[in-house]
Structure formats: C-alpha cells, structure tokens
C-alpha positions as CSV (number, residue, x, y, z in Angstrom):
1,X,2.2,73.3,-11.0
2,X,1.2,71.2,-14.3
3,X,-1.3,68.7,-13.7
4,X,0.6,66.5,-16.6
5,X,2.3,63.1,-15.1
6,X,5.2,62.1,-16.2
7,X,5.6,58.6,-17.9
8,X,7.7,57.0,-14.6
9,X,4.7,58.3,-12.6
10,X,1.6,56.9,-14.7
11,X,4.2,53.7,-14.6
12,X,3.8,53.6,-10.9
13,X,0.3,54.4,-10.3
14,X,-0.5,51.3,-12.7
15,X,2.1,49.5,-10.8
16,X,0.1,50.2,-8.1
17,X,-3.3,49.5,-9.2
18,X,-2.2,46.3,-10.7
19,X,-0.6,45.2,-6.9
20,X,-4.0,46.1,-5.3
21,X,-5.4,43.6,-7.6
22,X,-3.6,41.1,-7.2
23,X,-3.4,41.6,-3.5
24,X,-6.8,41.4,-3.2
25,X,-7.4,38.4,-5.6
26,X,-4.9,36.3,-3.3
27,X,-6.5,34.0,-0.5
28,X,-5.6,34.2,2.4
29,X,-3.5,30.7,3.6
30,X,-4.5,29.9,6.8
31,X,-4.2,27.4,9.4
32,X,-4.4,23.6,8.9
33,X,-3.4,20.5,10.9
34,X,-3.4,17.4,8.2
35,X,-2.6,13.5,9.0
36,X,-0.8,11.8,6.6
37,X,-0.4,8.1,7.1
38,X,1.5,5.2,5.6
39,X,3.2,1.6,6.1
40,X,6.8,1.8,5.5
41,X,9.2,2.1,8.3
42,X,11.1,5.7,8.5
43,X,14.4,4.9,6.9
44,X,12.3,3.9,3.7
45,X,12.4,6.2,0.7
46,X,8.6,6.7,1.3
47,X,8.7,8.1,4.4
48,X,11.2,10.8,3.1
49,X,8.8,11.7,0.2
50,X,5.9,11.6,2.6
51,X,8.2,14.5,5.0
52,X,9.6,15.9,2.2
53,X,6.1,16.9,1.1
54,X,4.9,17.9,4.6
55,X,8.2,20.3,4.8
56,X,7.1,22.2,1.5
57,X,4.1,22.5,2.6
58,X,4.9,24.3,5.9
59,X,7.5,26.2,3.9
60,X,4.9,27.1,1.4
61,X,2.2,28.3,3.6
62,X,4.4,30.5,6.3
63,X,4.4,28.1,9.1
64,X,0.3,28.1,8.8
65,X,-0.5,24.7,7.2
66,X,1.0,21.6,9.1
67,X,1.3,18.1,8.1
68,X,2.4,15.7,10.6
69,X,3.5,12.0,9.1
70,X,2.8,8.6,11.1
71,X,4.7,6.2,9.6
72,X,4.9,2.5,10.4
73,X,1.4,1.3,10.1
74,X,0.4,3.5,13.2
75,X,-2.9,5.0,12.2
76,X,-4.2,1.4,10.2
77,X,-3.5,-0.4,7.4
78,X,-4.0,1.0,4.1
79,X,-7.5,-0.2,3.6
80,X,-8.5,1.6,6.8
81,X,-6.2,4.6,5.8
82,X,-8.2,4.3,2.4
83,X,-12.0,4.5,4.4
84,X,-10.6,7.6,6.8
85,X,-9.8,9.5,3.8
86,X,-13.0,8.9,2.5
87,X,-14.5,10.5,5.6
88,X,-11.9,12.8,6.3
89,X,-10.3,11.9,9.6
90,X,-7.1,10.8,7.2
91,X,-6.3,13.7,5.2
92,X,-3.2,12.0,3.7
93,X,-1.8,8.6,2.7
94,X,1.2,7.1,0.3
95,X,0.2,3.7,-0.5
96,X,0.4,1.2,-3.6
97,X,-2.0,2.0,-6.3
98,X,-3.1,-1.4,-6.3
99,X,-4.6,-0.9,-3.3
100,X,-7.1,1.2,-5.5
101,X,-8.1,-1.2,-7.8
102,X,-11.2,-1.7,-5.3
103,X,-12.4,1.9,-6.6
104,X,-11.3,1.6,-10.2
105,X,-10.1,-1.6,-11.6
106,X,-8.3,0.4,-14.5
107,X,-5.4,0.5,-11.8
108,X,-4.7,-2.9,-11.9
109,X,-2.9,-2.0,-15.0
110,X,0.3,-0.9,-13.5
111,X,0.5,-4.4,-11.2
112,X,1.0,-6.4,-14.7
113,X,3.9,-8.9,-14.3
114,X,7.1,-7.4,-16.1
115,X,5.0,-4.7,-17.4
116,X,8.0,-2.2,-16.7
117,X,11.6,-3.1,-18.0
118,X,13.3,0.5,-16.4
119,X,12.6,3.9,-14.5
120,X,12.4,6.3,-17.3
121,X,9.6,3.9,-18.8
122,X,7.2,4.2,-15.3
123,X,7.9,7.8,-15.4
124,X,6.1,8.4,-18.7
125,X,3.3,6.2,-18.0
126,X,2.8,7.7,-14.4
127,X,3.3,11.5,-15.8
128,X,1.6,10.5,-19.1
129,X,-1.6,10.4,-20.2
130,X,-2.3,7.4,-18.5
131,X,-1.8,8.4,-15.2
132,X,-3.9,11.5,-15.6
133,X,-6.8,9.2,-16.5
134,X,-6.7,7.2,-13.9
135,X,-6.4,10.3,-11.4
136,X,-9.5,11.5,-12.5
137,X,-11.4,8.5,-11.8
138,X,-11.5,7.9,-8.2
139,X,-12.6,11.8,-7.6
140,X,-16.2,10.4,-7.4
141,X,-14.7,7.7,-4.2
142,X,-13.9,10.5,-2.1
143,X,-10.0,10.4,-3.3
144,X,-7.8,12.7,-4.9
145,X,-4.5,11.8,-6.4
146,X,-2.2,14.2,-6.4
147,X,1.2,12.6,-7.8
148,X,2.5,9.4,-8.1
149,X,5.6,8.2,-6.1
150,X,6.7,4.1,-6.1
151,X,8.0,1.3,-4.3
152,X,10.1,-0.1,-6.6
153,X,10.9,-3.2,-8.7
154,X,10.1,-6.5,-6.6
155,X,12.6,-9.6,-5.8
156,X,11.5,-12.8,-4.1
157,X,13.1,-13.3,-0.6
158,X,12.4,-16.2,1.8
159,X,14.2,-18.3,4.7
160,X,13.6,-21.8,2.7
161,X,15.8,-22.0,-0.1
162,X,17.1,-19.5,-3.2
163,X,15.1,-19.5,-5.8
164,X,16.9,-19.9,-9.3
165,X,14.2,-21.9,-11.1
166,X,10.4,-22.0,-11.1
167,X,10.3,-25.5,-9.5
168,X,12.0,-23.5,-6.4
169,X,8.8,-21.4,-6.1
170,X,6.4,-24.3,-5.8
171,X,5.2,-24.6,-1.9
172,X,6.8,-21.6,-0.7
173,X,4.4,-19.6,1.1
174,X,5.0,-16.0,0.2
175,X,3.1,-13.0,1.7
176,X,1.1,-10.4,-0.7
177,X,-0.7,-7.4,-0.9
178,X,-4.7,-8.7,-1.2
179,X,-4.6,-7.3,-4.8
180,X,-5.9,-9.5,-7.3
181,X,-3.6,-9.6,-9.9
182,X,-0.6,-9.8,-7.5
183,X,-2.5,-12.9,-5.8
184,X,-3.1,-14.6,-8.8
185,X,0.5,-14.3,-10.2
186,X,2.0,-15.7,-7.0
187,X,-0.2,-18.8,-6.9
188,X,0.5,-19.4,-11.1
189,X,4.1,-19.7,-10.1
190,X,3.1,-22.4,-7.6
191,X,4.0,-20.7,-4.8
192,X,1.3,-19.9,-2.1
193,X,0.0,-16.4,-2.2
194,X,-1.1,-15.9,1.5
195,X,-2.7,-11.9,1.8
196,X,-1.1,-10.4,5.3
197,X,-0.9,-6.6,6.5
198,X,2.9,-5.1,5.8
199,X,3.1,-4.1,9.6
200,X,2.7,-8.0,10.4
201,X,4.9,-9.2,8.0
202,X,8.4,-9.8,10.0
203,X,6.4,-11.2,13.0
204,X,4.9,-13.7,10.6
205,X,8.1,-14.6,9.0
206,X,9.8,-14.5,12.2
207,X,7.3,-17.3,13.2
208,X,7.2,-19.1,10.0
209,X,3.9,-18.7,9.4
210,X,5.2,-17.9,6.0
211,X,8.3,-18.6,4.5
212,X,9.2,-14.9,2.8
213,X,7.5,-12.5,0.4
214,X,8.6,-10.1,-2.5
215,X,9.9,-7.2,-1.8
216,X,11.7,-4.2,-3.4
217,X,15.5,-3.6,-2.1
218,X,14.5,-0.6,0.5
219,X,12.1,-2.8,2.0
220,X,13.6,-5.6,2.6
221,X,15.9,-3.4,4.0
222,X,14.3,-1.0,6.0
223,X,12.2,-3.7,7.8
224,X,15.3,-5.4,8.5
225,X,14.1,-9.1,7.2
226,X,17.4,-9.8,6.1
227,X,17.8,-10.5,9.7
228,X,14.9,-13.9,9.4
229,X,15.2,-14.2,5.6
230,X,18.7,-15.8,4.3
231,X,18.2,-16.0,0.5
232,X,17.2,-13.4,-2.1
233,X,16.4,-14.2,-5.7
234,X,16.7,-11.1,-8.3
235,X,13.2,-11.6,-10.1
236,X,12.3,-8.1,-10.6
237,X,9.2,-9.7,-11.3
238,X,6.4,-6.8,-10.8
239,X,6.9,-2.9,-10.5
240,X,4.7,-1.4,-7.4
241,X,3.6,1.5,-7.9
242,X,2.7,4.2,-5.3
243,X,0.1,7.6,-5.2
244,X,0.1,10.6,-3.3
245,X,-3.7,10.7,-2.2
246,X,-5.5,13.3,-0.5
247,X,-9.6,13.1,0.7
248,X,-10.9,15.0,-1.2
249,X,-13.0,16.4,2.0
250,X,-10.2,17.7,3.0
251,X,-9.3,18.9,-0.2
252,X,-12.2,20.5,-0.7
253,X,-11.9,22.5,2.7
254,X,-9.2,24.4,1.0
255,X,-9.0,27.5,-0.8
256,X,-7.6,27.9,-4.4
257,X,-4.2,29.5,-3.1
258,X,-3.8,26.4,-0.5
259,X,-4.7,23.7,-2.8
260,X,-2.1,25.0,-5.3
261,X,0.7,24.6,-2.0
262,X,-0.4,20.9,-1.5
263,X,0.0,20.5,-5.4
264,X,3.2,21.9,-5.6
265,X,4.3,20.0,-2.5
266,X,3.2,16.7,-3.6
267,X,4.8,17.4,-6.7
268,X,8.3,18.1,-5.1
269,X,7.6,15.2,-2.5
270,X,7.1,12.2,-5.5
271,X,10.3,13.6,-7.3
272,X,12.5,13.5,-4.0
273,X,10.4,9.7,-3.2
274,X,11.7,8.7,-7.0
275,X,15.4,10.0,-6.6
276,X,15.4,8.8,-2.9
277,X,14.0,5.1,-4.0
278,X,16.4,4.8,-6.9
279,X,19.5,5.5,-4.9
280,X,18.6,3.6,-2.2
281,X,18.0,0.4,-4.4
282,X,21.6,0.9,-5.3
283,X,22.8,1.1,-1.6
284,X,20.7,-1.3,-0.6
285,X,21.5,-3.9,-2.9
286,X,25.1,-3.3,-2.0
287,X,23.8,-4.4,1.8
288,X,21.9,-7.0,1.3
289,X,24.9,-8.8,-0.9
290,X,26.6,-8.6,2.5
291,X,23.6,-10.2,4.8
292,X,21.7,-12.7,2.5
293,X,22.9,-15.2,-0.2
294,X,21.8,-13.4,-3.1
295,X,21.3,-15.0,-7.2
296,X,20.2,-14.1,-10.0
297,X,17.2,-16.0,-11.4
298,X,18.2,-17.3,-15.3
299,X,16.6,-15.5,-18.1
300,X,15.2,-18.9,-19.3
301,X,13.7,-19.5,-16.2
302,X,12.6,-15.7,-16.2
303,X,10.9,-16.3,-19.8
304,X,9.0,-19.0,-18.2
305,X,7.5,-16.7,-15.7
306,X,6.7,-14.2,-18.1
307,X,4.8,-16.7,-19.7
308,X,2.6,-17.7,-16.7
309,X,1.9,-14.6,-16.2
310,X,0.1,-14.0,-19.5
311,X,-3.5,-16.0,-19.0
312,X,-3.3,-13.7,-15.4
313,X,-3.1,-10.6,-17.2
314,X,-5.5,-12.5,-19.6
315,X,-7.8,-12.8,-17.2
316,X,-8.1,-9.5,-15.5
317,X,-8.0,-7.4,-19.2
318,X,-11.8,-7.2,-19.2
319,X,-11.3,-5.4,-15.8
320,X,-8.6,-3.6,-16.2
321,X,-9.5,-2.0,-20.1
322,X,-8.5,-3.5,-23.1
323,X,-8.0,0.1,-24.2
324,X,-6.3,1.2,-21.0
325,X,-4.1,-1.6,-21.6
326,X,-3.3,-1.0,-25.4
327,X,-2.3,2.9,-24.4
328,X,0.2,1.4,-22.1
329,X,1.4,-1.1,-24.2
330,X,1.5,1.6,-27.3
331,X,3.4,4.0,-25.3
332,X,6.1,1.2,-24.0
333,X,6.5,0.0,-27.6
334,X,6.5,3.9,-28.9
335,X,10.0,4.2,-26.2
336,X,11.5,0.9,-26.6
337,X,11.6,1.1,-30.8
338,X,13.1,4.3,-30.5
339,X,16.2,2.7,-28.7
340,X,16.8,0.4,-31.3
C-alpha cells in the first residue's frame, strides 16, 4: 500500500491539527452569578437594555454566566451602586455618565445645555473618539465602561404652572441629579435646583416638597408622574447620557473568551436601549399629550436659555477640558456643515 497521501487527506489532517489548536487556545466559560443594578422602573427603555444585555450573555455563555437585573433603585442609589462596583459586590450598573464626573470631570462634557441638537449626533460622539477617551479614563477608579446607552433628551414637568417663558421657571423648585453642571443650569434659569435620589422623586412631588423636575418622555412615563404633575413644557434643554459599567474586579475575574461575551453583550444591550428609548419617546409623547397639558416653549424664549447657559458651561470648561470640549464641538460642526 503507497505511503503517498492524497491532497483531500493532507487537507484533513491540517484541518485537524489546526481544530486542536484552536480547541485548546479556547477558555473555558464557566460559571458566574453578576448583579447589575440601576434606577429606572421596569417598563423604562433602560431596564430593557439592562435584560437585553443579561439575555446575550446567558445565551452567549451556554446557560453558565448569569446576570440577574434589580431595577427600581433596589440595591442603592447610583452613588452607592458606583462605591459596590468599586469593591465588587456590584458587578453591574446603567446609570447617567454624569454621575461619573466625580471620577473624571472630562464627563461633564456631555451634560452641556443643548449640546446635542438630534440622535445621530450623540451617536458619533458616544461611538467616536470621544467616548473612547473618556472610557479609558476611569479604569484607574475601579470602573470599566463597556458601551454607552442614554436617557434621552430632557423636558421640564411640574404641578405649578406650564412653562412657556423663562419668567415661568423663576421659584419653581425642580429636582436634579447632584451633578454640577446640571445644578448650576437649573438655578441660572431661576428656578431652584434641589439634588434628590430618582427612587424619592414621586414621593417628594407627591408631597410638594418640590414642585416637578426634568425629565425625558419614558420617564416621566414610566414613573407614572403624569399622575401628580399636570403641565409639561417641551425644553429639550439637556441630553442625559447613560454607560454600561462593569467593576473592573469583576472584570478582571474573567477570562479572555468571557470578557469578549460581556463585550459583545453590552454592545447588543446599548443598541436595543437606543432603538427601545427612541421609540418609546415617540409613544410616550403620544401619552402624555393625553394626561398632562403639554406646550412648546418659544424659540425666543429657548434662545434666552441657551444663552444662560453659556457662563455655566464657561465656568466648568477648565474642568471639563478645553480640548475635550473643542473635539466635541469640531465633530458637531464637522456633521452639521455637511447638511447644509
């Protein structure tokens, strides 16, 4: 018998050598139990990004890795959620990237007053080279970003009166998110800024310890203040912003094969939060039209707010970057002349 192989059979036996490589190059996935926390109630968009990403993962891994989603504010707020994933007893949170300019103050950059004018504009900033840098930089805190997901465009809702010029803001006591660029704004319009904890929100309004707050459409929504707010004014004043995060203890527990399941999850998770947010602002709109008295604020009483908010965003540019800033602002211009 020859001791020649034929072509097909050298073809297989390298076939097979190759598939023994491989196979033993691959990590084994194995079992994980993860915690991912966050505020919004479950009918928010959010929350469906937050399951969507736990379902790919489960899918991903065989059944082995498991993410379980508390939603609702019911493992702490987002500055305790922040501190667990430090340690590790968090592995998982969605929350505004403001809420990260305690770490790095370059993220105060995406909380500038009518920084965004549409959704294909925050998706080339988040995706861009911008929100790659910023990712990087909170590595060192203990955090990982993995994608970035959102909230939405905000509107000003409140059980005192509508607001359709800035003399309507002044005395209104509206709740915010401690972040210090979103405080200041809110006071420059002569409203009250008072800092309060998302989960407390519709107790507080519900005992007028403040009069409303600002809000994107699936929020106001899914927390059901229509029911104590009657009037909604379409400001579309500030874009929040929100980030997959991961401790990066927890991160670094993993082995090369599950880390790249979490990225691909979180991946598929903030584009199914987008789409999810972005049809929901439509539907929700539609709602809301039906339970609150809704009006659109002027433009010429919208060009005075954008003008208050300039010494604000004046004020924090030192913090934020002037750099970091210009590369936003570059980019924005680079996409808006090209519609013209």
């Amino acid at each position: 018998m020859s001791m020649r192989l034929s072509s097909v059979a050298r073809a297989a036996i390298v076939v097979g050598l190759l598939a023994g490589v491989s196979s033993a190059g691959a990590e084994e996935i194995r079992s994980h139990n993860f915690r991912f926390a966050l505020q919004p109630a479950r009918e928010s968009a959010q929350v469906m990004g937050a399951q969507r990403f736990a379902d790919v993962v489960r899918d991903k891994s065989g059944g082995k890795m498991i993410v379980k989603v508390f939603d609702g504010g019911q493992l702490g707020t987002d500055t305790s959620s922040l501190t667990a994933m430090q340690v590790g007893t968090i592995d998982f949170s969605l929350l505004g990237t403001g809420n990260l300019t305690g770490y790095d103050k370059g993220y105060m950059v995406f909380d500038i007053p009518f920084l965004f004018d549409s959704y294909e504009e925050v998706d080339a900033v988040a995706d861009g080279p911008v929100g790659d840098k910023l990712k990087e930089r909170v590595i060192p805190k203990g955090l990982r970003i993995l994608s970035y997901a959102e909230l939405g465009f905000r509107h000003i809702h409140n059980s005192k009166r509508p607001v359709k010029t800035l003399d309507d803001l002044k005395g209104l006591k509206l709740r915010v998110i401690p972040w210090p660029m979103y405080v200041e704004f809110i006071n420059a319009t002569g409203a009250n800024a008072l800092p309060l904890a998302f989960t407390e929100l519709y107790t507080a309004m519900e005992q007028k310890a403040v009069d409303g707050a600002t809000n994107p459409f699936d929020n106001i929504t899914a927390t059901k203040f229509y029911e104590i707010n009657k009037y909604l004014s379409l400001s579309r004043h500030m874009y929040t912003m929100m980030a997959f995060i991961m401790s990066n203890k927890s991160w670094q527990k993993l082995n090369p094969d599950e880390q790249a399941i979490i990225m691909a999850a979180a991946k598929e998770g903030s584009a199914h939060e987008r789409k999810m947010s972005r049809q929901k602002a439509e539907k929700d709109f539609e709602f809301l039209k039906s339970k609150m008295e809704v009006n659109q604020i002027p433009a010429a009483e919208v060009a005075k707010l954008r003008e208050i908010a300039k010494p604000v965003v004046a004020k924090f540019a030192k913090d934020i970057g002037p750099d970091l800033i210009k590369s936003v602002e570059d980019q924005l211009s680079a996409m808006r002349a090209k519609k013209k």
